[in-house]
C-alpha positions, 0 to 999 in steps of 0.5 A: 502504497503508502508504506513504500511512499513513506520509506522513500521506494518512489519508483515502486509506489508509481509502478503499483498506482498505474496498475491499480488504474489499469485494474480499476479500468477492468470492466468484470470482476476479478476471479482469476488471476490469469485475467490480468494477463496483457494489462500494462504495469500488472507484472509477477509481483502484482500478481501475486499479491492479487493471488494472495487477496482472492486466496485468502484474507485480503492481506498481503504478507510483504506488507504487514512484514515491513509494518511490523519490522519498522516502528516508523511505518506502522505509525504513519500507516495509524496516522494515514487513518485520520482523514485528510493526514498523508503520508508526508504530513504522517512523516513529518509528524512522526519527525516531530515525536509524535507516535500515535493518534493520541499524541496529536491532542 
């Protein structure tokens, strides 16, 4: 989400936390994707990604495109590691010049 917060896709990171939550809430673990059949904000597009993680790996392809695609969001998700650093101050410091963790020192 912190990939479509930094590239300013506000409406789609809002979609993806409310059905997050609304997974969160799921009382048995997730085996299939038919379970998320009738929860609210859980659409196509979730449910793919939620296919590809119990198929493979755990990674979403879209995701790891984007990052690769845009310099800019492959430093903010780096500096998103750091504790306490979010995507906006992640932002502001990439504005700043600043590209990776050594750059903060």
């Amino acid at each position: 989400m912190e990939k479509y917060t930094a590239s300013g896709d506000f409406g789609r990171t809002i979609g993806y936390r409310r059905a997050i939550a609304n997974i969160r809430c799921y009382k048995k673990p997730i085996t299939d994707v038919r379970q998320l059949d009738g929860i609210p904000h859980v659409g196509k597009s979730v449910k793919h990604y939620v296919s590809q993680m119990l198929a493979e790996d755990g990674s979403f392809d879209k995701l790891e495109r984007l990052t690769e695609e845009n310099p800019k969001l492959s430093t903010i998700e780096k500096l998103t590691g750091i504790w306490g650093l979010g995507p906006k101050l992640a932002e502001s410091l990439y504005d700043k010049g600043i590209r990776s963790v050594d750059g903060l020192r």
